[in-house]
DSSP file (Angstrom, degrees, kcal/mol; ACC not computed):
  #  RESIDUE AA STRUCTURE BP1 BP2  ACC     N-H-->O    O-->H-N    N-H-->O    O-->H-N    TCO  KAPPA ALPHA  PHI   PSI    X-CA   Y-CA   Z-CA
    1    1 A X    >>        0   0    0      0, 0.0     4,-1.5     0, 0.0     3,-1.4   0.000 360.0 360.0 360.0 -36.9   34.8  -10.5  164.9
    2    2 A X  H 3>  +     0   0    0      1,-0.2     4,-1.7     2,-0.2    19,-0.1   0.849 360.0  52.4 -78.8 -18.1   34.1  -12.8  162.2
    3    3 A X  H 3> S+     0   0    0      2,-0.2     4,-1.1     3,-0.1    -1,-0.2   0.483 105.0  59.6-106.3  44.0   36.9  -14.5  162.2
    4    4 A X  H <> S+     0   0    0     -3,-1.4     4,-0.6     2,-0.2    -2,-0.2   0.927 114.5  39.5 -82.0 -83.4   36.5  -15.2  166.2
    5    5 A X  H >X S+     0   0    0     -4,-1.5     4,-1.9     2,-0.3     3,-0.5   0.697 106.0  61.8 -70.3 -39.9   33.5  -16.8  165.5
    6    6 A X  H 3X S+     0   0    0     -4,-1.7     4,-1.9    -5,-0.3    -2,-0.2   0.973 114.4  42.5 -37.0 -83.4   35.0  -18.5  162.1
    7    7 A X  H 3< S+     0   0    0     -4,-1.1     4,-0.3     1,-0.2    -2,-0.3   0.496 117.0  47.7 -45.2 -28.5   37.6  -20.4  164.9
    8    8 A X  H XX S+     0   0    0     -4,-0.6     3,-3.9    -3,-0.5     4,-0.9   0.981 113.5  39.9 -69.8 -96.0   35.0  -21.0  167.2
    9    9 A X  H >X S+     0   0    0     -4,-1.9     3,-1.6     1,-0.2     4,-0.9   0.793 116.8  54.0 -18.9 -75.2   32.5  -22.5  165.2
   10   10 A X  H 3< S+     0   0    0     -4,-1.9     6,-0.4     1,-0.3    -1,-0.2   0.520 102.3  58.4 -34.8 -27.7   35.4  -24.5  163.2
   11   11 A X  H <4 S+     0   0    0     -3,-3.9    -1,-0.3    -4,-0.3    -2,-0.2   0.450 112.1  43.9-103.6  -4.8   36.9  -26.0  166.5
   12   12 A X  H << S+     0   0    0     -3,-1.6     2,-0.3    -4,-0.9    -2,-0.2   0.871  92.6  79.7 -96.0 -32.5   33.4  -27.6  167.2
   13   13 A X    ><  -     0   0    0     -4,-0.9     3,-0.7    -5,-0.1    27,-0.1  -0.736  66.6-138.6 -95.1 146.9   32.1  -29.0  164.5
   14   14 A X  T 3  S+     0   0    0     -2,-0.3     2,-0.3     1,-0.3    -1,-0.1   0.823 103.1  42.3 -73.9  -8.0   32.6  -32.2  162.7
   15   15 A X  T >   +     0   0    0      1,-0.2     3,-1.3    22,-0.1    -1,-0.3  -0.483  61.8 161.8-122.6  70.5   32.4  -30.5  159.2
   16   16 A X  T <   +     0   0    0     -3,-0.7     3,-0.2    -6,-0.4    -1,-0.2   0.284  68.5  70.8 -29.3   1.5   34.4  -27.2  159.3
   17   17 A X  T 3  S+     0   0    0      1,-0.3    -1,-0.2     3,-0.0    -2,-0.0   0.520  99.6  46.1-119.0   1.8   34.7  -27.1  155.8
   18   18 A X  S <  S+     0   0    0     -3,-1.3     2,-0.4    -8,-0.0    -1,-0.3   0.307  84.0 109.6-119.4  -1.3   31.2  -26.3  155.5
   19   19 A X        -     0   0    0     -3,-0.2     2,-0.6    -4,-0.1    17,-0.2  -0.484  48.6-166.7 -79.3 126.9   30.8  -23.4  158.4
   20   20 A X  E     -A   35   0A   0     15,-4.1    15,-2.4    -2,-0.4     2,-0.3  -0.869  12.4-163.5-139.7 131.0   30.2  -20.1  156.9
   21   21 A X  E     -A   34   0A   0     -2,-0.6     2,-0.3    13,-0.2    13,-0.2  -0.921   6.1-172.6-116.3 120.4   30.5  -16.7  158.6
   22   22 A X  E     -A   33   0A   0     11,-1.4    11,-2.5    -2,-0.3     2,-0.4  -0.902   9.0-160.5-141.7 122.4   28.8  -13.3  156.9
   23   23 A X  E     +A   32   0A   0     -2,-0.3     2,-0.2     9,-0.2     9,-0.2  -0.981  18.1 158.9-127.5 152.1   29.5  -10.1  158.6
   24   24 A X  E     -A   31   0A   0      7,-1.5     7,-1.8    -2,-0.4     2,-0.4  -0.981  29.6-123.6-153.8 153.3   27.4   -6.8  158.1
   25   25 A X  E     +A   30   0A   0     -2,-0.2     2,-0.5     5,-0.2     5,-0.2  -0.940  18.2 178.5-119.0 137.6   26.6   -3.5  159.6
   26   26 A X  E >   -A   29   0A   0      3,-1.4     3,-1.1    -2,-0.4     2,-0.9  -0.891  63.0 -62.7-127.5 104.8   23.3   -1.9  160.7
   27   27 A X  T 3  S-     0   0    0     -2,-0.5    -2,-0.0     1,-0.2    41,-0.0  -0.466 115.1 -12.4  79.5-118.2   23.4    1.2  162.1
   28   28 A X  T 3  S+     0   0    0     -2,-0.9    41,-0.8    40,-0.1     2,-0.3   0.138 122.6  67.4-121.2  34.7   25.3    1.1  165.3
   29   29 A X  E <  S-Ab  26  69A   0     -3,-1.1    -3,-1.4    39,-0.2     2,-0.6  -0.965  71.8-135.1-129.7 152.9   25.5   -2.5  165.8
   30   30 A X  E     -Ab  25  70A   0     39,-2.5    41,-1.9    -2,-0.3     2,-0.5  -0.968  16.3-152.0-106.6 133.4   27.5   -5.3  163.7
   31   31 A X  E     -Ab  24  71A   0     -7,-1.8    -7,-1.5    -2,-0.6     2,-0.4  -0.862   6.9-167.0 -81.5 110.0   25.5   -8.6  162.9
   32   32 A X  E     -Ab  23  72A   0     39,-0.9    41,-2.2    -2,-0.5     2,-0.4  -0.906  11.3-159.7 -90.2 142.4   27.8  -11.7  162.5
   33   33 A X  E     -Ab  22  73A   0    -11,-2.5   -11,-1.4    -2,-0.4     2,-0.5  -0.985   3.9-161.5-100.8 118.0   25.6  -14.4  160.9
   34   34 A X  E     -A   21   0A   0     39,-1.3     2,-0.6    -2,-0.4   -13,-0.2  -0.834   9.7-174.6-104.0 109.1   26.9  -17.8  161.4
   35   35 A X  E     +A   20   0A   0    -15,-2.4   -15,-4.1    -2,-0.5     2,-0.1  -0.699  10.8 168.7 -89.8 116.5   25.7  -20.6  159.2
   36   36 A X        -     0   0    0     -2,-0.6     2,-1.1   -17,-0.2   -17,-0.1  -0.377  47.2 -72.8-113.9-163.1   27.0  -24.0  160.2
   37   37 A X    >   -     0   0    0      1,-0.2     3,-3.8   -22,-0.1     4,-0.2  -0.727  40.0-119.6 -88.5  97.5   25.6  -27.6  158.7
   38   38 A X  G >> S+     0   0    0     -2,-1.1     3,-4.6     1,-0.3     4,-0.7   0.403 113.9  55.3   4.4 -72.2   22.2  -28.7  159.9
   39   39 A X  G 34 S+     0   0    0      1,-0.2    -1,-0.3     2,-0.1     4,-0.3   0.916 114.9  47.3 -49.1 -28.1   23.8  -32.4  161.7
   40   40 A X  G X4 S+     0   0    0     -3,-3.8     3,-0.8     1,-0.1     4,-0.3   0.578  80.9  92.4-102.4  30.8   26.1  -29.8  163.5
   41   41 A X  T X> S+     0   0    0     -3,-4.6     3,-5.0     1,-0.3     4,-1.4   0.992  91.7  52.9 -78.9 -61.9   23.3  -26.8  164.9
   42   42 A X  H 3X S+     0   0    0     -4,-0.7     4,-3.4     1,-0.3    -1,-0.3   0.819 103.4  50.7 -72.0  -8.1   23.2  -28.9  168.2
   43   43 A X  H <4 S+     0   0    0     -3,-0.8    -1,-0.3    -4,-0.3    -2,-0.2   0.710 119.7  40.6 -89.6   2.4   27.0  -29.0  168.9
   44   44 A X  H <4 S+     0   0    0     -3,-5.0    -2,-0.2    -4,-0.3    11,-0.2   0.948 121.9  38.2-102.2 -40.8   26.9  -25.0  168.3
   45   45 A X  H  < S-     0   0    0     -4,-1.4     6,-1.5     6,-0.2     7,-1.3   0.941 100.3-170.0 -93.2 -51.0   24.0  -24.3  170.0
   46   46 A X    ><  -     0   0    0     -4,-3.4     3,-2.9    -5,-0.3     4,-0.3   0.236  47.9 -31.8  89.8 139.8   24.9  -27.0  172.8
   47   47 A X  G >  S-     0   0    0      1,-0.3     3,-0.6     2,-0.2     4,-0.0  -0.216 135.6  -4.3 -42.8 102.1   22.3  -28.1  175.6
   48   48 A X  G 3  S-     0   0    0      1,-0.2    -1,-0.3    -2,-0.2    -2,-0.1   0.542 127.6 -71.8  83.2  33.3   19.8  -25.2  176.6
   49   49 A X  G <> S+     0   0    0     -3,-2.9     4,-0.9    -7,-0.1    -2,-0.2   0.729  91.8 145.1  72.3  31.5   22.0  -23.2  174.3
   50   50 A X  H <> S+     0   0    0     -3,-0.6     4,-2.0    -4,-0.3     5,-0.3   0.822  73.1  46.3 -65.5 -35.5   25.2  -23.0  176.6
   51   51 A X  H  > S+     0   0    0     -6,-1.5     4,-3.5     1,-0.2     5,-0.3   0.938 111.2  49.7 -83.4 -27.5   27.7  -23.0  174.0
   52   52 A X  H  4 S+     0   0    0     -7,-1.3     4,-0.4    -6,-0.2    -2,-0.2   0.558 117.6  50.6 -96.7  11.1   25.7  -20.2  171.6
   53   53 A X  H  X S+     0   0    0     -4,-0.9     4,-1.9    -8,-0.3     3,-0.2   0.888 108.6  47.8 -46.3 -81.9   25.7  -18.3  175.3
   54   54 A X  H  X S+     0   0    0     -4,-2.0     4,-1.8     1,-0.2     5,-0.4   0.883 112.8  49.2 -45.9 -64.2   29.2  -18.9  175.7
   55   55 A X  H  X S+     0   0    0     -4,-3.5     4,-2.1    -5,-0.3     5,-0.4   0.958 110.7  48.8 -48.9 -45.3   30.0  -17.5  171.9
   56   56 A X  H  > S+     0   0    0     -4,-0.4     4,-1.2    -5,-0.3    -2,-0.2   0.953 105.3  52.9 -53.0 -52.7   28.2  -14.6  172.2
   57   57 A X  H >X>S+     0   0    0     -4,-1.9     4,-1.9     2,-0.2     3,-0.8   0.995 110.5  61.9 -57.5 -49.1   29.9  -13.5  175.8
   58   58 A X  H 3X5S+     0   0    0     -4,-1.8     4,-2.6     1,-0.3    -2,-0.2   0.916 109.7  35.3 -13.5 -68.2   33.3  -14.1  173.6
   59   59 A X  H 3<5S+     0   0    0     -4,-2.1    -1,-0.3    -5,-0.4     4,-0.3   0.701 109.1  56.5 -95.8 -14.3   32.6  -11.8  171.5
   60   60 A X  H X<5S+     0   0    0     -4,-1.2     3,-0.7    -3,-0.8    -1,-0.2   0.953 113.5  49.3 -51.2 -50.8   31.0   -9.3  173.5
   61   61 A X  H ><5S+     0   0    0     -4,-1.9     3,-0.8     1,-0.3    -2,-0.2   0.912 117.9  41.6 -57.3 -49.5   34.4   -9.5  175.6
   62   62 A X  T 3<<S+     0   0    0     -4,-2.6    -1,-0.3    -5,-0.6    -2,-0.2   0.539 109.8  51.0 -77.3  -6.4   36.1   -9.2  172.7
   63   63 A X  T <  S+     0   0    0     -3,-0.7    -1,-0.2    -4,-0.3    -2,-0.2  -0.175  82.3 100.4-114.2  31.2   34.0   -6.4  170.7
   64   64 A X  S <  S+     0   0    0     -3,-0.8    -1,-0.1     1,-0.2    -2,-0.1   0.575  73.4  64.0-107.5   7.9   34.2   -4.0  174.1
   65   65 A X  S    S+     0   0    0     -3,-0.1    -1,-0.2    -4,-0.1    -2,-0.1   0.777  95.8  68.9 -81.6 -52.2   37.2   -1.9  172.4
   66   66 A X  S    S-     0   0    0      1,-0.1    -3,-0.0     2,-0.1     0, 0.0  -0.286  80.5-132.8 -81.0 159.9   34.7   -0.7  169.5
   67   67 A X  S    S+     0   0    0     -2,-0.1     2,-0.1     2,-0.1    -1,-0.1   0.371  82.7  98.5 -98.2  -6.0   31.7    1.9  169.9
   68   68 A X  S    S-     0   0    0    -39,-0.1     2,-0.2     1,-0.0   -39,-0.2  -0.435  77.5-129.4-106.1 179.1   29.6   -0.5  167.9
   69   69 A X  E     -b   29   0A   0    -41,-0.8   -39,-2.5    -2,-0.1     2,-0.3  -0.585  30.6-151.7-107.5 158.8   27.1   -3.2  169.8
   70   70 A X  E     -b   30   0A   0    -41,-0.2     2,-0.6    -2,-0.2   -39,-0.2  -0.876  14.4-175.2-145.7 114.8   27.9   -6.9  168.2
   71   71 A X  E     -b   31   0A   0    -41,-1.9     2,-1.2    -2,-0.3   -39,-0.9  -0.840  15.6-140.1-132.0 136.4   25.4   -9.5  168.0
   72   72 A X  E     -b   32   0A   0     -2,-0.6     2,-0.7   -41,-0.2   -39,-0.2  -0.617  12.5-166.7 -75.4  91.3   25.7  -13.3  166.8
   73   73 A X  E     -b   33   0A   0    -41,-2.2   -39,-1.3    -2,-1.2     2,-0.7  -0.876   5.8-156.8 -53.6  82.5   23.1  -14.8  164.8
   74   74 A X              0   0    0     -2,-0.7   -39,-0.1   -41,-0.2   -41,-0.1  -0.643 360.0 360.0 -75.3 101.3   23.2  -18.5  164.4
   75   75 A X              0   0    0     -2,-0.7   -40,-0.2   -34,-0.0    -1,-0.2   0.747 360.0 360.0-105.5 360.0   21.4  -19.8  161.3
C-alpha cells in the first residue's frame, strides 16, 4: 500500500522529491501516513477534500485482498 500512495501522491504534486510515505501496523488495521510539502497539502487534499476521498477509496479497493482494515493519514 505504501507505495500506491508513494505514486499517487508523487503524480500530484509539484515537489515529489519531498513526499514521504511511513507505513505501520496497529492491531488489525495498517496506518499509511503520508507527509507531503505544506505549498502542496491543497493539491492532495483537493477542494472539499475530493482527491484525499479519492486516495483513500484506491486503496481501500486495493487493500480488499488482505484481512487487515487500511487507513490513510495525510499529514
Amino acid at each position: 500500500m505504501k507505495e500506491l500512495v508513494e505514486v499517487m501522491a508523487k503524480a500530484l504534486v509539484d515537489n515529489p522529491d519531498k513526499v514521504q510515505v511511513t507505513e505501520r501496523e496497529e492491531g488489525d488495521e495498517i496506518v499509511v501516513e503520508l507527509t507531503v510539502d505544506p505549498s502542496d497539502m491543497g493539491k492532495v487534499i483537493g477542494r472539499q477534500g475530493r482527491i484525499a476521498k479519492a486516495i483513500r477509496a484506491v486503496v481501500k479497493a486495493a487493500s480488499t485482498k488482505s484481512d487487515k482494515k487500511v487507513v490513510v493519514d495525510i499529514m
